[in-house]
Every structure is written in structure tokens, then in C-alpha cells.
N, C-alpha and C positions, 0 to 999 in steps of 0.2 A: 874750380872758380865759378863764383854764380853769375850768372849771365843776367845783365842788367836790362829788364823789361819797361823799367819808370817812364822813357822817357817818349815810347811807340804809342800810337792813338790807339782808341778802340777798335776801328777799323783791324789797324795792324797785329794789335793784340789776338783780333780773331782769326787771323790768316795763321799768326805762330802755333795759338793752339791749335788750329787741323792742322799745321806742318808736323808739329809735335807728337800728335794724336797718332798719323796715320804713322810717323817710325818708331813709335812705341809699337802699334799691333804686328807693324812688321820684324821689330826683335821681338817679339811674342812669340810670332811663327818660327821663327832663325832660332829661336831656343828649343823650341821643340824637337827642330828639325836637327839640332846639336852644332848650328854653325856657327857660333856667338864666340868671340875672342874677350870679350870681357861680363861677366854676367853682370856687373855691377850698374852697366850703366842702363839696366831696367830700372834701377830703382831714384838713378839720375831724372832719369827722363820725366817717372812718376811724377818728382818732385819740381820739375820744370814747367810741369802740366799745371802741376798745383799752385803754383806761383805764380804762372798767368791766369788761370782763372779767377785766383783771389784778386789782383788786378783790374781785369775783367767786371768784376762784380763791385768793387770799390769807382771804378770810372761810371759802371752806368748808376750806379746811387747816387754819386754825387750831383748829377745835372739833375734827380726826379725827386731827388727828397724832399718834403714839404715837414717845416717843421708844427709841431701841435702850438697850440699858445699856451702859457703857462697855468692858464686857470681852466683848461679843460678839463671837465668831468673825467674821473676813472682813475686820476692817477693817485690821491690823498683822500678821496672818499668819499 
């Protein structure tokens, strides 16, 4: 089941990705070391990672975008 990110602040979004971060490197080491009862969920995690970063990256564009005006030079020539 995907675990619902939408509706945590940036704040919190950055707190889950180091919560996230840091128990992925430690199933990294747990798989090395051979004590891991599911390998799979390395690639859970990955993906947990990646879904709050995209988050992450869509929260702080939204408040700093500045849009161009529509008759700016560079874009028709």
C-alpha cells in the first residue's frame, strides 16, 4: 500500500525523507550482513524516498515560481 505523503508540510516531508534515508542505509548494511527477512522492501523504501522527494521538490517550486510574461524574448524568436 502507498503511504500517503500529500497532505504533510515541507517541514515534515523533510523529517520523513531522513527518517526514510537513514532505514534504508541501515537495510543496506542488514543486507550485507545477511540479516534482512524481506529483500524487497530495499526497493520499497527506494521508492518511498522517491516520492517524497518528488513532493519535496513540487512544494518548494510552487511558492518560488515566477512565471515569464508571454511576450518574452527566447521563446518564438
Amino acid at each position: 500500500m502507498k503511504d500517503s505523503f500529500k497532505e504533510l508540510t515541507l517541514a515534515e516531508l523533510k523529517a520523513k525523507k531522513d527518517e526514510l534515508t537513514k532505514k534504508f542505509f541501515k537495510l543496506r548494511f542488514d543486507m550485507v550482513m545477511g540479516h534482512v527477512e524481506n529483500p524487497l522492501e530495499k526497493r520499497t523504501l527506494r521508492r518511498k524516498i522517491a516520492r517524497v522527494n518528488t513532493l519535496i521538490h513540487q512544494k518548494s517550486e510552487k511558492g518560488s515560481r515566477i512565471s515569464a510574461p508571454a511576450d518574452a524574448p527566447g521563446k518564438n524568436g
